[in-house]
C-alpha positions as CSV (number, residue, x, y, z in Angstrom):
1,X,2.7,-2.5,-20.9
2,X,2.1,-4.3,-17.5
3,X,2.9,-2.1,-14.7
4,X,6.6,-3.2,-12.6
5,X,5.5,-1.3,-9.2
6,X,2.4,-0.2,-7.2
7,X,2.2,2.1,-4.9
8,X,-1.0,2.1,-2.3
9,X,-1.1,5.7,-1.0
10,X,0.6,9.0,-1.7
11,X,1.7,9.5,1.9
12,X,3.7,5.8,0.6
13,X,7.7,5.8,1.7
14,X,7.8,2.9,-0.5
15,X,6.7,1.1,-3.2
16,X,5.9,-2.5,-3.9
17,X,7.7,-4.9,-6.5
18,X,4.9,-6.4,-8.8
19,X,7.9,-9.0,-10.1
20,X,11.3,-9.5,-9.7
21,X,13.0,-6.6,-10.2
22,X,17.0,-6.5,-10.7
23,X,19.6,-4.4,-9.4
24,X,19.7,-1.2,-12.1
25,X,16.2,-1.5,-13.5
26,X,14.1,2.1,-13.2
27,X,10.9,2.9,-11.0
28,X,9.1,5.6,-10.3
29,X,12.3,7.9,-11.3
30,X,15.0,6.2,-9.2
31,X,17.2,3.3,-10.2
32,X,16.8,0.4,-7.9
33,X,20.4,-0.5,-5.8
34,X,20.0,-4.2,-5.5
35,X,17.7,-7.0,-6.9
36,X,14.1,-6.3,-5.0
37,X,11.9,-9.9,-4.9
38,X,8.2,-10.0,-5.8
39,X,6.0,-8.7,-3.6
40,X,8.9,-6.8,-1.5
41,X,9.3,-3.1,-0.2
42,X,11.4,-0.4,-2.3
43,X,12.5,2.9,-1.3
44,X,10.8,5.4,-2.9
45,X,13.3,8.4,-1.5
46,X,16.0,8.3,1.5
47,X,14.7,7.6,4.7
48,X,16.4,8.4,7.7
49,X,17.5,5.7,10.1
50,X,14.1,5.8,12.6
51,X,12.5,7.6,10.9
52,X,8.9,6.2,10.4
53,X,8.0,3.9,6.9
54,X,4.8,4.1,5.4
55,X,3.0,1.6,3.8
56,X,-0.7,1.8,3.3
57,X,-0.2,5.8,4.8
58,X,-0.1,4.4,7.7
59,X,3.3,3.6,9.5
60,X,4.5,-0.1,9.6
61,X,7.9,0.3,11.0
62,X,11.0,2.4,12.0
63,X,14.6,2.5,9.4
64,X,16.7,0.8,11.9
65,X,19.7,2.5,9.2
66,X,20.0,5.1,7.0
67,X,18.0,3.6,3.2
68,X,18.8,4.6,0.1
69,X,16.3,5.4,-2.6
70,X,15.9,2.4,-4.6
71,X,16.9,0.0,-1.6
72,X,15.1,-3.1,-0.8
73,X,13.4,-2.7,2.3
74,X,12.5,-5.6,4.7
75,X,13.7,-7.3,7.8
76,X,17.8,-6.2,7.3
77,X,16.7,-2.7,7.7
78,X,13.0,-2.2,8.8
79,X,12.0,-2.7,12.5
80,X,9.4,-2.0,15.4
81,X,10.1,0.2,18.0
82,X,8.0,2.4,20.1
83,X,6.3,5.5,18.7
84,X,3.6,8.0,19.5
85,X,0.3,6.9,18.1
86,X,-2.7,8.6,17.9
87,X,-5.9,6.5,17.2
88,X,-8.0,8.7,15.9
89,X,-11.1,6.9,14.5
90,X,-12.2,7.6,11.1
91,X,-9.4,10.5,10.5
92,X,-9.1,9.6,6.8
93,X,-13.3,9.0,6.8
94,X,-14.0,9.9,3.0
95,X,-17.6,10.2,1.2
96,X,-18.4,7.8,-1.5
97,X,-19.1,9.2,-4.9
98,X,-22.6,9.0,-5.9
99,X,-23.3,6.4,-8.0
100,X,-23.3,7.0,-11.9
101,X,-26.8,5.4,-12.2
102,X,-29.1,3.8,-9.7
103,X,-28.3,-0.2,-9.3
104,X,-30.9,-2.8,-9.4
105,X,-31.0,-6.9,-9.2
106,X,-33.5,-9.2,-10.4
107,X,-35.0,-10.4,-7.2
108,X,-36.9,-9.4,-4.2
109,X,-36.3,-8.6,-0.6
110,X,-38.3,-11.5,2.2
111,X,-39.7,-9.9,5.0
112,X,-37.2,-11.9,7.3
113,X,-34.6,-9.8,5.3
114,X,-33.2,-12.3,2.8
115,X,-33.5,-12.0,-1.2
116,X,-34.2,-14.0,-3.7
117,X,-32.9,-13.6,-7.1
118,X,-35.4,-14.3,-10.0
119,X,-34.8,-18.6,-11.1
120,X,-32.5,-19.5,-7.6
């Protein structure tokens, strides 16, 4: 079964549509309020008007009301305003697994730097 939602990052206040979605239809445990379009924003819980919304985990705008769980979120309700940021380089910095076997290509390295690949 396809998948009707995705969300990017645990931290997420919302979640996004993978297709149209109408007004009723069940995601992630709450029952959506009004149709959400392709593509668009949904409530994941109740977020307080100015309150931060997270996309990404990282903050993309302000509730300028009160949202619902389930609500479509975009323009009607999300804004900009000014908040504290701190830009912190490389906060969420996270080591790379360790590859599961050693990679190769059929080629070779130039001494200018380039490669070739074996019959190019």
């Amino acid at each position: 079964m396809r998948p009707d939602h995705i969300r990017l990052s645990p931290e997420d206040d919302v979640a996004i549509a993978l297709s149209e979605l109408p007004a009723g239809a069940s995601i992630a445990g709450i029952t959506l309020t009004m149709p959400v379009p392709r593509g668009h924003k949904i409530a994941l819980h109740p977020i307080a008007a100015g309150a931060p919304v997270r996309r990404y985990g990282q903050i993309i705008g302000q509730a300028g009301c009160d949202i619902a769980a389930g609500e479509h979120v975009h323009v009607q309700n999300l804004g900009m305003s000014r908040h504290a940021l701190d830009h912190v380089f490389d906060a969420d910095l996270r080591p790379l697994p360790a590859p599961a076997e050693a990679r190769t290509f059929q080629g070779y390295r130039r001494a200018d730097a380039r490669t070739t690949i074996w019959g190019c």
